[in-house]
C-alpha positions as a LaTeX table, in Angstrom:
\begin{tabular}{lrrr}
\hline
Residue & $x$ (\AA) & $y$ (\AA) & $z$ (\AA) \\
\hline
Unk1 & 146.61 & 109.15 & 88.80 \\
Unk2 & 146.86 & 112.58 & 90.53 \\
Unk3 & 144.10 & 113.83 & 89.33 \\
Unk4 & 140.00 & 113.38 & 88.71 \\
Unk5 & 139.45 & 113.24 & 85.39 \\
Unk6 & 136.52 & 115.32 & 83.97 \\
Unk7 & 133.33 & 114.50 & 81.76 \\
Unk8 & 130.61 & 116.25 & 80.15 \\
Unk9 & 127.22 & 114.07 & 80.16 \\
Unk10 & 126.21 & 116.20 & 77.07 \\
Unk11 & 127.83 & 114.55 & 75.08 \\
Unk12 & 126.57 & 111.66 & 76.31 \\
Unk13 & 122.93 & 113.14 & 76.00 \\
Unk14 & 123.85 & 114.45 & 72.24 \\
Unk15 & 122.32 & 112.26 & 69.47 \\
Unk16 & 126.30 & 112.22 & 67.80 \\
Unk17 & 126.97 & 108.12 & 68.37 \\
Unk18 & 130.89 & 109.41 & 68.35 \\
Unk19 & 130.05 & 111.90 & 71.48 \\
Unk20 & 128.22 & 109.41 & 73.62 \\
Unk21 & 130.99 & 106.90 & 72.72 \\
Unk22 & 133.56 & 109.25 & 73.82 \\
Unk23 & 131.48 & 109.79 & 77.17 \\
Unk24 & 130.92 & 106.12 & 77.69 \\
Unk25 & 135.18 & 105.39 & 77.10 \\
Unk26 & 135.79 & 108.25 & 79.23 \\
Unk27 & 133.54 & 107.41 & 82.47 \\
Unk28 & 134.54 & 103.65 & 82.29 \\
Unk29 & 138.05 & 104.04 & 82.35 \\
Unk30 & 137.60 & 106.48 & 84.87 \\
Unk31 & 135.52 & 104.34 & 87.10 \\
Unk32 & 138.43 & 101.39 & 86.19 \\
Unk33 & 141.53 & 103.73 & 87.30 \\
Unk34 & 139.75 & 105.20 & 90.15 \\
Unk35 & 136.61 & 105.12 & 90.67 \\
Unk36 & 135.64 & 109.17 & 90.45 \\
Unk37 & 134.83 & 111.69 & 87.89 \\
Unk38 & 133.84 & 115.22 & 87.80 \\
Unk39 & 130.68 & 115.61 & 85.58 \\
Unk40 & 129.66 & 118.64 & 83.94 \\
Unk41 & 126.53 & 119.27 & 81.96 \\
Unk42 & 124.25 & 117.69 & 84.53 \\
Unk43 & 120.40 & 118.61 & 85.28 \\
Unk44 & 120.60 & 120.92 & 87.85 \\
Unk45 & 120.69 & 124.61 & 87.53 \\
Unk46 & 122.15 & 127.22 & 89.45 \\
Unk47 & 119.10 & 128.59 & 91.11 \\
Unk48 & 118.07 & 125.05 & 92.18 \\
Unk49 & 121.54 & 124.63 & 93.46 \\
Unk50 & 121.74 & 128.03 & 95.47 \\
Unk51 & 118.39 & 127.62 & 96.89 \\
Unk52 & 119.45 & 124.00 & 98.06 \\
Unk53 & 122.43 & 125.54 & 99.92 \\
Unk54 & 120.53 & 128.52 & 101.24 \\
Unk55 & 117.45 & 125.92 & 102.72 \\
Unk56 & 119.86 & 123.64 & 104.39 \\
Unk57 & 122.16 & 126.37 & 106.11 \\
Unk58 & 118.73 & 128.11 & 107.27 \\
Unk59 & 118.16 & 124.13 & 108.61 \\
Unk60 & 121.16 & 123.77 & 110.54 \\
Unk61 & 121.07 & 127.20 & 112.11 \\
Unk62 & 118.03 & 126.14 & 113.92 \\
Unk63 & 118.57 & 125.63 & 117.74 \\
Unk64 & 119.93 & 121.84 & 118.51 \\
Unk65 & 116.11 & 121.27 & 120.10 \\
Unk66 & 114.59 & 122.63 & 117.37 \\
Unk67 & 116.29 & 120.33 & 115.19 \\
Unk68 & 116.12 & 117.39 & 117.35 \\
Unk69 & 112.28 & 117.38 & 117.10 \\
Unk70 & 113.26 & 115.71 & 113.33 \\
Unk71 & 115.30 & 112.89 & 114.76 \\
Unk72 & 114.26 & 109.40 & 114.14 \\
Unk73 & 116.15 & 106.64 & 115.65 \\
Unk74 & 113.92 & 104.19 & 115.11 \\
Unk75 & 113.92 & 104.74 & 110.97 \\
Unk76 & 118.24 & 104.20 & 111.45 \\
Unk77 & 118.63 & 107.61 & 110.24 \\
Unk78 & 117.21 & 106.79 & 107.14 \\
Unk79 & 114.75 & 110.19 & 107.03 \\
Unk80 & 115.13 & 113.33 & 109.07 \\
Unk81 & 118.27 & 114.49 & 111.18 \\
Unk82 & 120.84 & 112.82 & 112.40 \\
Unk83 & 122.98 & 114.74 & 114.98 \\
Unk84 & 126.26 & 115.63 & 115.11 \\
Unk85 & 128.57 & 112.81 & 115.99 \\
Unk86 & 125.85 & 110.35 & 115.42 \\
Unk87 & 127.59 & 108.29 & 112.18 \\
Unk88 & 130.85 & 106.89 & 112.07 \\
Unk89 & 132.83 & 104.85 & 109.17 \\
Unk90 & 132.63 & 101.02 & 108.85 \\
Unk91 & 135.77 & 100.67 & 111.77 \\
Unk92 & 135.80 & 103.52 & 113.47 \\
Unk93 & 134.68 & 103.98 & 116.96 \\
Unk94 & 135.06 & 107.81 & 116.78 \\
Unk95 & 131.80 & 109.44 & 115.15 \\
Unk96 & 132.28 & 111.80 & 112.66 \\
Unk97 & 132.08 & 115.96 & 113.20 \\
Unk98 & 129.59 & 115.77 & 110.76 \\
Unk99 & 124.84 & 116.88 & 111.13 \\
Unk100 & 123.23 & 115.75 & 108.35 \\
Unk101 & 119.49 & 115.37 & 106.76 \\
Unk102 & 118.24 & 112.39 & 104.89 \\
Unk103 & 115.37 & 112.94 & 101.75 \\
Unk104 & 114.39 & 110.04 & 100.30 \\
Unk105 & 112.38 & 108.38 & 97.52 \\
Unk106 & 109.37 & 109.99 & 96.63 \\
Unk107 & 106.74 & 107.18 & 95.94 \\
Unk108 & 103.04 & 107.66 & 95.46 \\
Unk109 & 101.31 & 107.24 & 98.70 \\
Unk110 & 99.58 & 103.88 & 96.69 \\
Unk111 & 103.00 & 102.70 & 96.68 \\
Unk112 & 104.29 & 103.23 & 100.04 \\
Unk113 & 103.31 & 99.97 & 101.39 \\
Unk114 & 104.48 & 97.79 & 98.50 \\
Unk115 & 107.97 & 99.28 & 98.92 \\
Unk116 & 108.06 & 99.55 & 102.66 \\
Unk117 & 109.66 & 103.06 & 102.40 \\
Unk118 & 109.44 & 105.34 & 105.64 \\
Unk119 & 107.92 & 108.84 & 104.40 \\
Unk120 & 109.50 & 111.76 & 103.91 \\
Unk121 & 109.63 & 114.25 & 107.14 \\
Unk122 & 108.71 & 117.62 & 106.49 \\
Unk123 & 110.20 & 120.95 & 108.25 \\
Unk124 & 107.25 & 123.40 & 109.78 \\
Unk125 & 110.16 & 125.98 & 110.02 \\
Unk126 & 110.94 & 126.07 & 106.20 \\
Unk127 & 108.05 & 124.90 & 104.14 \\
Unk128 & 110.66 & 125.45 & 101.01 \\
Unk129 & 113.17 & 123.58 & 102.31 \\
Unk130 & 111.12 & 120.50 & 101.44 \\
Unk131 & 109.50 & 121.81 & 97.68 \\
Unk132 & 113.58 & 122.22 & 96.92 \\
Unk133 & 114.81 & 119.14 & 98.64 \\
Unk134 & 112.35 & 116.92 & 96.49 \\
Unk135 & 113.43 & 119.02 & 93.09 \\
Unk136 & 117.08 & 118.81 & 93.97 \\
Unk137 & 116.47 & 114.70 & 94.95 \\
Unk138 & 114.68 & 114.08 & 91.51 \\
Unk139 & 117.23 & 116.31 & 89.43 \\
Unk140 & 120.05 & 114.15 & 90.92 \\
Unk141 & 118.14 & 111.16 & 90.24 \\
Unk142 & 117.75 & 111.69 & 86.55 \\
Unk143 & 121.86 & 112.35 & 86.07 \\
Unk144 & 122.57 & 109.83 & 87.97 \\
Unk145 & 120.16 & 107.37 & 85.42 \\
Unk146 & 121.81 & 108.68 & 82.71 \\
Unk147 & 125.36 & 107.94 & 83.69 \\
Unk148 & 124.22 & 104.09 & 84.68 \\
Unk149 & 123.09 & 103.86 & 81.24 \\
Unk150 & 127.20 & 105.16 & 80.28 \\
Unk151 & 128.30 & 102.45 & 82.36 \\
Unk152 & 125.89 & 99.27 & 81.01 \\
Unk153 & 127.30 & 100.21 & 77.75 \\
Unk154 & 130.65 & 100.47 & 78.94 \\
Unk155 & 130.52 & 96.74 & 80.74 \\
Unk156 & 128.97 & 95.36 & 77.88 \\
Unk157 & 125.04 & 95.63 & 78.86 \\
Unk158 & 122.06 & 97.25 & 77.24 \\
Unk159 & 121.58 & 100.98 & 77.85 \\
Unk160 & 118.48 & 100.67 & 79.90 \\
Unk161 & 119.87 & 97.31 & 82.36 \\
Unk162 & 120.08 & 99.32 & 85.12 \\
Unk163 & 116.70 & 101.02 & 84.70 \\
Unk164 & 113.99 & 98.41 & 86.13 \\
Unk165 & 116.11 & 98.34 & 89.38 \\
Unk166 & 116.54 & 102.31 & 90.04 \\
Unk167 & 112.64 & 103.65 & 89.43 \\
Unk168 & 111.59 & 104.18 & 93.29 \\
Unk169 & 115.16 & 102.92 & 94.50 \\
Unk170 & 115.69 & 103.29 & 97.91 \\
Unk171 & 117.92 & 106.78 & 96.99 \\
Unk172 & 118.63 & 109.13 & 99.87 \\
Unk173 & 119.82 & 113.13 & 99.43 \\
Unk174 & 122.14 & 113.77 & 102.60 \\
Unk175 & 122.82 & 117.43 & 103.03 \\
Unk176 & 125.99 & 117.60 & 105.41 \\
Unk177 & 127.01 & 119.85 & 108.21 \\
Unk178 & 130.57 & 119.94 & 108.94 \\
Unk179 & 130.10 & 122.80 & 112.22 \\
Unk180 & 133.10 & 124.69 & 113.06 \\
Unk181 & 136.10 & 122.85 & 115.33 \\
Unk182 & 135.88 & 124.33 & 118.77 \\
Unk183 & 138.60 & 121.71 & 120.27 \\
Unk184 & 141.30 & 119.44 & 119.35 \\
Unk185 & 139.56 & 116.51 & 117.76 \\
Unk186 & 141.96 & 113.96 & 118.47 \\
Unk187 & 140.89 & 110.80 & 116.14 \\
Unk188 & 138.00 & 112.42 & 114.92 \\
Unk189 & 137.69 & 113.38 & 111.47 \\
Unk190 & 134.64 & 115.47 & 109.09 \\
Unk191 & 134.36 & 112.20 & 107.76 \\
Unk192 & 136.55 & 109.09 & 108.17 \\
Unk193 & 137.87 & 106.76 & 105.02 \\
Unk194 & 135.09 & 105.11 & 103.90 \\
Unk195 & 133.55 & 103.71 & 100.51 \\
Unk196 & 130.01 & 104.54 & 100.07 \\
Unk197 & 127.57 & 102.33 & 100.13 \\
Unk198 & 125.37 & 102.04 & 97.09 \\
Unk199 & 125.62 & 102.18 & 93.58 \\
Unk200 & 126.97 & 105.66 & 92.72 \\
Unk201 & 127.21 & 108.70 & 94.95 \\
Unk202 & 126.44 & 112.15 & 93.09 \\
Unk203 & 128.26 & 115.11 & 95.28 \\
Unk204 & 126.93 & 118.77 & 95.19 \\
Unk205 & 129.67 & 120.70 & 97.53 \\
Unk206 & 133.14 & 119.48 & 96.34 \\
Unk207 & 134.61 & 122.83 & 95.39 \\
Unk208 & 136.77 & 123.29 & 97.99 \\
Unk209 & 139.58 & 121.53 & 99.55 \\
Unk210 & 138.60 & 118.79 & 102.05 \\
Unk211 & 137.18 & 115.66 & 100.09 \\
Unk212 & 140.50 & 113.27 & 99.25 \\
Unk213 & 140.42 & 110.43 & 97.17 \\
Unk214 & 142.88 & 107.40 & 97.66 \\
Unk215 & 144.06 & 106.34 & 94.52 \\
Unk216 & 145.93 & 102.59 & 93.43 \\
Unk217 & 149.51 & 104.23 & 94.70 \\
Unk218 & 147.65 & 104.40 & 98.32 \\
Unk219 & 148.27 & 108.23 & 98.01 \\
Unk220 & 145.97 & 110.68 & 99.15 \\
Unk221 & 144.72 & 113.14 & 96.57 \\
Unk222 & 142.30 & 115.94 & 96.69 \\
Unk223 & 139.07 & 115.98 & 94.70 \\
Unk224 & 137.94 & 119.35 & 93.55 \\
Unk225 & 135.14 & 120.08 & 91.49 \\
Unk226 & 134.57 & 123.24 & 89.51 \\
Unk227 & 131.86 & 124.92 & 90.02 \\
Unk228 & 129.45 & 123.59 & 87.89 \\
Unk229 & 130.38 & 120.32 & 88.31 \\
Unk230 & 129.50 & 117.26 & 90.36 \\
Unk231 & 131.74 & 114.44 & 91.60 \\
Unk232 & 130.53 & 111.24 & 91.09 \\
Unk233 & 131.95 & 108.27 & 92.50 \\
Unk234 & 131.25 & 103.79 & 92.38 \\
Unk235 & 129.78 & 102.64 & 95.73 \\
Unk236 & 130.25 & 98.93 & 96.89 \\
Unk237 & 127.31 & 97.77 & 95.56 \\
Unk238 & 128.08 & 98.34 & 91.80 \\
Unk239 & 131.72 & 97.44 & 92.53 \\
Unk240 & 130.78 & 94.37 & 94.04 \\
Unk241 & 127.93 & 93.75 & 91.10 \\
Unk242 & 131.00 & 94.24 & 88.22 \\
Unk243 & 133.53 & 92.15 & 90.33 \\
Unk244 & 135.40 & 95.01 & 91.12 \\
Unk245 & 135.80 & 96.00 & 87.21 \\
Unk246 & 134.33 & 99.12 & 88.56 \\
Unk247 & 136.02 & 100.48 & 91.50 \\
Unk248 & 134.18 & 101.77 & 94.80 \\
Unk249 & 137.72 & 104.04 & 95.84 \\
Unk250 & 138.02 & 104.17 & 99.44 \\
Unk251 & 137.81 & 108.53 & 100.39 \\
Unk252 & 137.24 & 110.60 & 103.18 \\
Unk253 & 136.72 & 114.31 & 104.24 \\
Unk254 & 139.87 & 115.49 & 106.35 \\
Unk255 & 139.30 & 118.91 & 109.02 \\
Unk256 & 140.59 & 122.13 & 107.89 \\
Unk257 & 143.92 & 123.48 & 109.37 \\
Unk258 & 143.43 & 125.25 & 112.37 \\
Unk259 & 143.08 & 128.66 & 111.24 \\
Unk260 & 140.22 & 127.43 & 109.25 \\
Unk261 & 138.70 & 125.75 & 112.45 \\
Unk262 & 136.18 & 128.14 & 113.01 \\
Unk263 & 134.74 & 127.67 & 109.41 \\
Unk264 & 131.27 & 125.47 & 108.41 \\
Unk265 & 131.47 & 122.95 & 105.52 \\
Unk266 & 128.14 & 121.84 & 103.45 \\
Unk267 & 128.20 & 119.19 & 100.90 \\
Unk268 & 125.28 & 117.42 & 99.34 \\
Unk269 & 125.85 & 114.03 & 98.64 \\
Unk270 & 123.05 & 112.43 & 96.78 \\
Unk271 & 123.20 & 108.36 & 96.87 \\
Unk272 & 121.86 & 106.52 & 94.32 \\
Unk273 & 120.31 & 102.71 & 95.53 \\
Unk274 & 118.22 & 100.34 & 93.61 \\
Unk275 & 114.99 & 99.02 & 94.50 \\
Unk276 & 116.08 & 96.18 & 97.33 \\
Unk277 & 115.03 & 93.55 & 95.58 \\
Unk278 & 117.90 & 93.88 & 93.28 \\
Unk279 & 120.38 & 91.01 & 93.07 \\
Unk280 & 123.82 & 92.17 & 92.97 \\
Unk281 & 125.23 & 89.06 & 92.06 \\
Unk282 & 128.18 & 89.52 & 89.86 \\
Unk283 & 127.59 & 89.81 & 86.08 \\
Unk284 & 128.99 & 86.98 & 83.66 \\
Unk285 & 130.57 & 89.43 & 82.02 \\
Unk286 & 132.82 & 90.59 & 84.76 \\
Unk287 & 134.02 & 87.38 & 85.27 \\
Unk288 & 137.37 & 86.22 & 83.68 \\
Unk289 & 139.50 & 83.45 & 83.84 \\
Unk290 & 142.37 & 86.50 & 85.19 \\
Unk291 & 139.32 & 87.93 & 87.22 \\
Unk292 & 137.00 & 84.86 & 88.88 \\
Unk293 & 133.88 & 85.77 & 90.85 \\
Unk294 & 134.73 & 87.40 & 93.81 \\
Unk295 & 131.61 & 87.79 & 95.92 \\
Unk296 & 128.97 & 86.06 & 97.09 \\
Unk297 & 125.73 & 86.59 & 95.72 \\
Unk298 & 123.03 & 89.14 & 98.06 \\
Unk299 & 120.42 & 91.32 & 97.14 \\
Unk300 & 120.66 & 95.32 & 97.80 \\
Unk301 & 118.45 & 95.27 & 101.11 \\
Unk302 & 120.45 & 92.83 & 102.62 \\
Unk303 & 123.58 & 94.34 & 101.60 \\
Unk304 & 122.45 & 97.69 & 103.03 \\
Unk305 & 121.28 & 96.04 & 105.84 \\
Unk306 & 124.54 & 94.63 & 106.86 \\
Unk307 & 126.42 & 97.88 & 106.04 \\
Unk308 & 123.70 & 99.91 & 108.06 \\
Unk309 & 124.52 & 97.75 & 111.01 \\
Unk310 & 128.31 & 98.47 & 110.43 \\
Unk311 & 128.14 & 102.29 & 110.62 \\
Unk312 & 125.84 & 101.96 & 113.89 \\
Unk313 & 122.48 & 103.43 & 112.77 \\
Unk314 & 121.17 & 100.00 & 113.20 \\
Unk315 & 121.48 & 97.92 & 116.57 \\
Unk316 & 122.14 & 95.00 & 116.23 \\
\hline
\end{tabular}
């Protein structure tokens, strides 16, 4: 495959049973090949998507101390800023050139303590950034329900499995900031090779080059969305909770040649977790006599947990 296939979740969201079928075909051998598609027809709107880009660019212009008043090492990067360097791929000792901001779930403040969830930190500087943040984060949220309800049909399950495990999941919106390259990075990458974490990763920002996707020839190839569309790739966790069936593709964001050095990148990753409670042991029917169990069984916090403590945002 040299390509990312493409997919319109209207049909999906159409009441014609031979649309949705189409849709549910088309995502899971998509997911099978190579674990990304480009989907069109999702819930956000332009408006919502320019103010998104034009809040999180006012963000990272902000002076460094400005912006470090948002840091929270102790929550392991799981709300606020993270500064540049900060992350780096399960591996790597190299950070990545990469800022970023973490939204998360937005749970009624009865809830908070029954999910242990740290709140949301909000920006004095840009009281919109926030109000758009949490519209973007629950616009995300609802595509990325609908296209776990594509791929329970496609495995065999009923259309709402997924759904008990995902209301209040422990999602997080990551708006990136790839600065400009003022020196020879050496190792360092925008982002290293890496498969994401969780169960699927929605993408707002894949319209230009940079994003590459390694597909089963071990070949790099670049994923490029149009502009109304989002990539959407399997993390580990659903790859390891269908035995693989679905693949979690390994990817990574390469730098720019150097005459584009002195350029910013922003992408908007949205990742989509369960509640942690959630056991991903592998489903029965992703096991085959050709295809035996291949993982252990864990639940989603502990998972996360181990992965967190991989990437460095939690000491061990």
């Amino acid at each position: 495959m040299t390509s990312i296939p493409s997919v319109d979740l209207r049909d999906f969201t159409s009441e014609d049973p031979i649309r949705q079928q189409k849709f549910v075909d088309a995502i899971g051998k998509a997911y099978e090949d190579i674990g990304f598609v480009a989907l069109k027809g999702h819930f956000l709107d332009t408006t919502l998507v320019d103010n998104l880009y034009a809040e999180i660019k006012r963000f990272f212009d902000l002076p460094l101390a400005a912006k470090q008043n948002y840091e929270r090492p102790e929550l392991a990067g799981q709300r606020g800023y993270v500064s540049f360097g900060k992350e780096s791929a399960k591996g790597k000792k190299e950070g990545d050139l990469k800022e970023f901001w973490h939204f998360g779930q937005y749970v009624e403040a009865s809830e908070i303590a029954h999910y242990n969830y740290p709140e949301n930190i909000l920006v004095d500087e840009l009281p919109e950034f926030n109000a758009v943040g949490k519209k973007a984060f629950q616009m995300l949220e609802k595509t990325a329900k609908h296209v776990l309800s594509a791929l329970a049909l496609h495995i065999g399950l009923e259309a709402t499995y997924f759904d008990a495990y995902i209301v209040n999941g422990n999602s997080i919106l990551r708006p990136i900031h790839y600065p400009p390259i003022t020196k020879e990075p050496h190792a360092a990458v925008r982002a290293a090779a890496h498969g994401d974490i969780n169960l699927i990763t929605l993408l707002m920002g894949a319209q230009g080059k940079g994003l590459q996707v390694k597909n089963n020839a071990g070949e790099w190839i670049d994923a490029i969305a149009a502009p109304d569309e989002l990539m959407i790739n399997v993390g580990d966790m659903l790859s390891r909770h269908t035995n693989n069936k679905l693949k979690s593709t390994v990817h990574r964001v390469v730098n720019p040649p150097k005459e584009d050095w002195g350029t910013s990148r922003y992408s908007i990753p949205f990742f989509m977790h369960p509640v942690s409670t959630m056991p991903l042991n592998v489903l029965e029917a992703c096991v085959t006599k050709e295809q035996p169990k291949q993982f252990e069984d864990i639940t989603a916090g502990a998972f996360l947990t181990e992965r967190l403590i991989e990437l460095g945002l939690i000491k061990k």
